[in-house]
C-alpha positions as CSV (number, residue, x, y, z in Angstrom):
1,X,260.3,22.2,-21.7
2,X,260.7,19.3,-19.1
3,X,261.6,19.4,-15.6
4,X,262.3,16.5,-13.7
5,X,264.3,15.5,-10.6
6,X,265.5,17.5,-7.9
7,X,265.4,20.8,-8.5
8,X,268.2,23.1,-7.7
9,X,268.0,27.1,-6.5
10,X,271.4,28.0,-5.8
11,X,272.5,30.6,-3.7
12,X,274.2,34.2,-4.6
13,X,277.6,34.4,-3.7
14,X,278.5,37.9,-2.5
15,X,282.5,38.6,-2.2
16,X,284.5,40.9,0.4
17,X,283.6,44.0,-2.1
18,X,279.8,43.2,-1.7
19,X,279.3,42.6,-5.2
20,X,278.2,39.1,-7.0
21,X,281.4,36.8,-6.8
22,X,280.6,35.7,-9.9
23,X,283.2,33.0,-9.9
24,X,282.2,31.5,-6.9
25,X,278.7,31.3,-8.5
26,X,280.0,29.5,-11.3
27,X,281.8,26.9,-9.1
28,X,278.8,26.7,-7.0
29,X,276.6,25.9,-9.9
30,X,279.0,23.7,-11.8
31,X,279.1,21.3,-8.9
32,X,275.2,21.5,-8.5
33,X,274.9,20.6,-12.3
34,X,277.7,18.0,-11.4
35,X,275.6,16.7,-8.5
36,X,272.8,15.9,-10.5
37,X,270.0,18.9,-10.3
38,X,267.4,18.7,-13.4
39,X,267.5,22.0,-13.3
40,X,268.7,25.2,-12.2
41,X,266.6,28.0,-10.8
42,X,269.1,31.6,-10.9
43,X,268.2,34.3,-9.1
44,X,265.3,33.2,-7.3
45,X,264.2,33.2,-3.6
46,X,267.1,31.4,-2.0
47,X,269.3,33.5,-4.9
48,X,268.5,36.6,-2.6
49,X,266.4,37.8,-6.1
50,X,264.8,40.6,-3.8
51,X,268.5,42.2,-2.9
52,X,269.7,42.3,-6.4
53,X,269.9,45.0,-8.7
54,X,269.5,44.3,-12.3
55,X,273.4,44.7,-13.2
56,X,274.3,42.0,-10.1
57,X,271.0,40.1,-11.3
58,X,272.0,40.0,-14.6
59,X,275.7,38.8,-13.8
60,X,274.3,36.8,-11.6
61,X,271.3,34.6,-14.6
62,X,274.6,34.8,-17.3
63,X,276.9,32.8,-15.0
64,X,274.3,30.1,-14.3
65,X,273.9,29.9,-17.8
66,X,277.7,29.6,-18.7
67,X,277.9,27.4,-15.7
68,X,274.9,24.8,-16.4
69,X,276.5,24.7,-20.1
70,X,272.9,23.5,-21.8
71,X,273.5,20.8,-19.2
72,X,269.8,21.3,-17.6
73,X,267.4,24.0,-18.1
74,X,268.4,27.4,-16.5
75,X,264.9,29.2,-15.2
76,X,265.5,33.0,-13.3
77,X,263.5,34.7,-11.1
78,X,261.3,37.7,-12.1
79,X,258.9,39.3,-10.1
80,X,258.3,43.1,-8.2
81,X,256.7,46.0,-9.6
82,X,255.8,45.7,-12.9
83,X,258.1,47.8,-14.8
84,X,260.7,46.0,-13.2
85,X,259.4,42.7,-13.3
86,X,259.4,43.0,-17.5
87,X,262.7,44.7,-17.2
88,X,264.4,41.8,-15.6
89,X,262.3,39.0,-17.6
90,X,264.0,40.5,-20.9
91,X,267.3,40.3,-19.0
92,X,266.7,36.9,-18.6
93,X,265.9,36.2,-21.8
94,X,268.6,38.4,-23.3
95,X,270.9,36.5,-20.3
96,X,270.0,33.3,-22.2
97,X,268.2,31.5,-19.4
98,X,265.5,29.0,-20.6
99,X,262.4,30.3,-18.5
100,X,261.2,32.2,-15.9
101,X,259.9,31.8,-12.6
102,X,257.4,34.5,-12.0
103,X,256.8,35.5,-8.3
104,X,255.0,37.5,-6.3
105,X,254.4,41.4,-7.1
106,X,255.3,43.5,-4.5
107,X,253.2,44.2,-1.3
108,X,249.9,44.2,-3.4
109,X,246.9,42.2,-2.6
110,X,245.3,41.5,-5.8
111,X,242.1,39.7,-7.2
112,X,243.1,36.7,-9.3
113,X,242.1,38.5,-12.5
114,X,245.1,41.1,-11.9
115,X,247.6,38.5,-10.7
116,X,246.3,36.9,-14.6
117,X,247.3,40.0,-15.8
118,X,250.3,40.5,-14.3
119,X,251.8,36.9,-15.3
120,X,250.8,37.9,-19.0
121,X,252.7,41.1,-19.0
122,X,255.8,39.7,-17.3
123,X,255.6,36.9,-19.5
124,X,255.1,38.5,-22.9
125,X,258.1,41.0,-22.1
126,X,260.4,38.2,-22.3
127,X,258.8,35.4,-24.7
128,X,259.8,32.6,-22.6
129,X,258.5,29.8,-20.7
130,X,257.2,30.6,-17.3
131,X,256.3,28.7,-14.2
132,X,254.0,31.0,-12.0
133,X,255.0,31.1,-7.9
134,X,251.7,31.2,-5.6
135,X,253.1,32.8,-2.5
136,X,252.6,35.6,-0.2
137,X,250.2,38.1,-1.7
138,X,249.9,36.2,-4.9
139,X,246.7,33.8,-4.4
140,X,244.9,32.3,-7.6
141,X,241.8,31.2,-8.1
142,X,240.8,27.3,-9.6
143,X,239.1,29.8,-12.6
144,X,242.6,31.7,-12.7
145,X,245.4,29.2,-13.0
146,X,243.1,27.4,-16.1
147,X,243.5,30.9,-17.4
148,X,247.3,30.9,-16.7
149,X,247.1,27.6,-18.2
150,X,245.8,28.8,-21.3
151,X,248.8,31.9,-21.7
152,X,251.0,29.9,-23.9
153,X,253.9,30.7,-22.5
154,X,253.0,29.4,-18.9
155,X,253.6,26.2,-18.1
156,X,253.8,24.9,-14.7
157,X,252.2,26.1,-11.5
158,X,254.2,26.6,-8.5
159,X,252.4,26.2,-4.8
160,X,254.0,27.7,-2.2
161,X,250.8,28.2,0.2
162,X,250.5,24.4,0.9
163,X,246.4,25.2,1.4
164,X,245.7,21.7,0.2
165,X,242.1,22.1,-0.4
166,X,242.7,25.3,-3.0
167,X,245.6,23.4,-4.8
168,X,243.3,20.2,-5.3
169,X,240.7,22.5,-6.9
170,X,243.3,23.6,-9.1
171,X,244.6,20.9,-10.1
172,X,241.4,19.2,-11.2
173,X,240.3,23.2,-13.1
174,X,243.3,22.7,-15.0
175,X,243.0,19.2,-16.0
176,X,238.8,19.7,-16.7
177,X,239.8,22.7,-18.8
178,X,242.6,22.1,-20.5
179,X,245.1,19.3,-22.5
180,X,248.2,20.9,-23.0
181,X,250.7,19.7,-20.6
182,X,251.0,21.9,-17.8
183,X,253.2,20.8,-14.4
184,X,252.5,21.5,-11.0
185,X,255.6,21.6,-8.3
186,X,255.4,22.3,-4.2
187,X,257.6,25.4,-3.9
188,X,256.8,25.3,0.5
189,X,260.1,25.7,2.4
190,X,261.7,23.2,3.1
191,X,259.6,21.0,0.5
192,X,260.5,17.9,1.4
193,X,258.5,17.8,4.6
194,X,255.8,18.5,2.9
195,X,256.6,15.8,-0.4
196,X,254.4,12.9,0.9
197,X,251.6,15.3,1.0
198,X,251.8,16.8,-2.4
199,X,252.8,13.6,-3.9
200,X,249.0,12.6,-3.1
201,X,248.0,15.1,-4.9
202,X,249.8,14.1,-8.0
203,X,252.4,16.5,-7.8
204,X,256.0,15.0,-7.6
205,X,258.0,18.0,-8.7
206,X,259.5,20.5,-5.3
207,X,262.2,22.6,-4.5
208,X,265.0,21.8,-2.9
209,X,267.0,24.3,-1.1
210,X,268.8,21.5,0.5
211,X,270.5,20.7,-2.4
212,X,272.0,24.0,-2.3
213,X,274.6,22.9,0.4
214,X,274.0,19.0,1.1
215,X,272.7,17.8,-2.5
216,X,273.9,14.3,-1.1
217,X,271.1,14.0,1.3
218,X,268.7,15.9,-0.9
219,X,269.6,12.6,-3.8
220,X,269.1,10.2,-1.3
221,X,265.5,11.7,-0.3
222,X,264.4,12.1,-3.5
223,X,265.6,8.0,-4.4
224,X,263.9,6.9,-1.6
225,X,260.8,8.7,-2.2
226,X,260.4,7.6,-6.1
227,X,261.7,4.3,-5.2
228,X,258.8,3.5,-3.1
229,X,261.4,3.2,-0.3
230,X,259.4,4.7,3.1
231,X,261.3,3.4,5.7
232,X,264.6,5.6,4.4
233,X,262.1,8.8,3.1
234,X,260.7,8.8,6.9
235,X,264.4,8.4,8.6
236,X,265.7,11.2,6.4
237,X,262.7,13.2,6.8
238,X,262.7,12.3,11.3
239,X,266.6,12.8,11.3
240,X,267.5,15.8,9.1
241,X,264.3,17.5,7.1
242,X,262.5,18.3,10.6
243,X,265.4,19.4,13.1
244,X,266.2,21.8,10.2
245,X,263.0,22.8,9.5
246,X,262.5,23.5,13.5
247,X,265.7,25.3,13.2
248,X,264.3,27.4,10.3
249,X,261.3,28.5,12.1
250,X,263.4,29.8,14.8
251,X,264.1,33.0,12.9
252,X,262.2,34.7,10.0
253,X,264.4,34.5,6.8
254,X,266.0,31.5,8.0
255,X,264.9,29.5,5.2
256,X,267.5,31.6,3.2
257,X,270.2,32.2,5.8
258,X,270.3,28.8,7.1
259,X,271.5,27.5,3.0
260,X,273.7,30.0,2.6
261,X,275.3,29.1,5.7
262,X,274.8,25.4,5.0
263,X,277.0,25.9,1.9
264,X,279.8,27.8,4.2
265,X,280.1,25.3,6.0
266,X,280.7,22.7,2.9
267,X,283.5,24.8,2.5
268,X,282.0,27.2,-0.7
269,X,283.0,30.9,0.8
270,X,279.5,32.7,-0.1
271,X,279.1,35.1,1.9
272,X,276.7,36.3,4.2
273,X,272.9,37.5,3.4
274,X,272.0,41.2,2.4
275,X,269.4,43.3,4.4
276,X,266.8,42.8,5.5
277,X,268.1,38.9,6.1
278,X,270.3,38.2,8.7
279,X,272.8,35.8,9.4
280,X,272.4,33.0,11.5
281,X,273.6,33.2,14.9
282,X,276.7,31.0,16.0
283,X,275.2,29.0,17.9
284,X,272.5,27.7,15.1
285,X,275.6,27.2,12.9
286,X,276.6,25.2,15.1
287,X,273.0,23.4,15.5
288,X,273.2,23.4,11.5
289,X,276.2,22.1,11.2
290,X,275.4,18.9,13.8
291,X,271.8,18.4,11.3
292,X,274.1,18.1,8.3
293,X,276.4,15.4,10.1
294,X,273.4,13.4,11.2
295,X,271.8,13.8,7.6
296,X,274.9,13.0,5.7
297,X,275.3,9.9,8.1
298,X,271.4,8.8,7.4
299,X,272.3,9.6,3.6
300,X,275.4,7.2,3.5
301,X,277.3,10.3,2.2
């Protein structure tokens, strides 16, 4: 399964009940689709994937998947304690999303060896293709991702570390060790700060949360940057990507908050963030919305 251009994680609507507004989830990924995401990650760390229970996150994988329409590949989140990491990867798979991305399991520090184990069990539960999230707690090894590599139903690698040094040994692991076609993506925050840097690594595939609620600006960075255009990558990036990302860093769980309100303020009614996020104050909404101005401007939107 191939992946290509900007990659969209939409967010989870929530209605005035609390429960999944499911049909403001399938607007809200219709018009991503629309937009032109190459694919659609459901239920995954900007989907609020650790607040949902498996009913709301199984609502929540079937919509994207009625939504998208076999438009794009649908991929869902799956991660947690085991049990219910295979629980929700047959979900997905029963849900009819294409793949999985497999995050972190909870709280645990592990040695590579049991993260390799843990990917295999997730991923066997479900049969489908995976892409495997290095975040947090979850930190492979060179020796381990060749192994991941190797699990046939793995196939990409997702770094959201940004330890340069340890991805670059990876990378080269993988391709000493291996032919089968295996994808790397930059899964930081924010990614496309960061885009420059892991394009010189050879990895050209990130997240984009920022499609999420301004995928205008998130098309015209992602032009610019595979059209060898540097001068308009570098204004988008001085202009929008760093005010926001300074914005982000202001309060933990901001880089989930801040799209969720981003997508308010385009005028999608999704909600507010479930515990133990918390909403943006007024004042950064109002710092948010004056970034999204400036970017759309920049943008040409």
């Amino acid at each position: 399964m191939r992946l290509d251009g900007v990659l969209f994680f939409p967010v989870t609507p929530f209605g005035a009940g609390g429960g999944v507004a499911e049909d403001v989830l399938a607007e809200h990924v219709a018009g991503g689709v629309a937009a032109g995401a190459g694919g659609v990650f459901a239920a995954c760390g900007t989907g609020e994937f650790n607040a949902l229970d498996l009913p709301e996150y199984t609502a929540a994988v079937t919509t994207a998947v009625a939504a998208t329409a076999g438009r794009v590949p649908v991929f869902a989140g799956a991660g947690g304690v085991p049990p219910t990491a295979r629980a929700i990867s047959r979900a997905a798979a029963d849900s009819g999303a294409d793949g999985l991305l497999v995050m972190p399991p909870y709280l645990v520090t592990a040695p590579p060896g049991g993260l390799v184990r843990y990917v295999r069990e997730v991923t066997e539960a479900a049969g489908l293709p995976a892409v495997v999230y290095q975040r947090g707690t979850a930190r492979f090894s060179p020796a381990a991702v060749a192994e991941l590599a190797e699990l046939p139903q793995v196939i990409g690698f997702k770094d959201g570390l940004g330890d340069f040094d340890l991805l670059q040994r990876i990378i080269l692991t993988v391709r000493r060790t291996t032919d089968r076609e295996f994808t790397f993506f930059n899964g930081l925050p924010t990614a496309e700060l960061t885009v420059p840097a892991y394009r010189g690594l050879g990895v050209t595939l990130y997240s984009s949360a920022v499609f999420a609620f301004a995928p205008e600006i998130a098309l015209a960075f992602h032009d610019a940057v595979t059209g060898g255009d540097e001068e308009r990558a570098r204004l988008l990036l001085t202009d929008f990507y760093l005010p926001l990302v300074e914005l982000r860093d202001l309060v933990p769980g901001y880089a989930v908050s801040l799209v969720k309100a981003g997508v308010r303020l385009r005028g999608l009614d999704v909600g507010g963030v479930r515990a133990p996020l918390v909403d943006p104050l007024p004042e950064h909404v109002e710092l948010l919305e004056k970034i999204l101005a400036d970017g759309l401007e920049v943008a040409g939107a």
